[in-house]
C-alpha positions, 0 to 999 in steps of 0.5 A, a space after each residue: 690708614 684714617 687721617 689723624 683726627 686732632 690735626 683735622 678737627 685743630 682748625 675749626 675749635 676756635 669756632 665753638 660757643 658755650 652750648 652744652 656740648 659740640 661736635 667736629 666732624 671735618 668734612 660736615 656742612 657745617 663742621 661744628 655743630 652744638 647739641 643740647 644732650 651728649 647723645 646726640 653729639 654721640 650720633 654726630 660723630 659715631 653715624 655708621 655708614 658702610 666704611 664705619 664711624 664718621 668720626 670727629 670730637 666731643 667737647 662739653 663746656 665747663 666753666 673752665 672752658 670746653 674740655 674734650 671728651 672724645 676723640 673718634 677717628 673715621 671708620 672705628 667700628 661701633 663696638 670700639 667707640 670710645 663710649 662703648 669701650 668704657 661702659 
């Protein structure tokens, strides 16, 4: 069973900046990483290695703050990313 992704990524938010968009991924060096597009914070935390998604959050910056968008636990298969499912 897949640790639960909110605990795991909890610890690391107070670390994001006002880029557009970031990635979590615990257990990446470094955990939190800031991307200029959405698909690139996508391939962060959906990269298919043998056992599935790496897994992590997507947070986008608004003027309200960061929101996040997604929430992908470690080893979804591609077809069941959240941005797959809704499309």
């Amino acid at each position: 069973m897949s640790p639960d992704m909110e605990a795991q990524c909890a610890r690391y938010r107070a670390k994001l900046k006002s880029e557009p968009y970031a990635s979590i991924v615990p257990g990446r060096r470094p955990e939190v990483k800031y991307h200029a597009g959405l698909g690139l914070a996508k391939l962060a935390v959906g990269y298919q290695g043998f056992r599935g998604a790496r897994g992590g959050e997507i947070y986008e910056y608004t003027p309200d703050g960061w929101t996040l968008l997604y929430r992908v636990e470690s080893g979804t298969p591609m077809a069941e990313l959240p941005w797959r499912v809704e499309a």
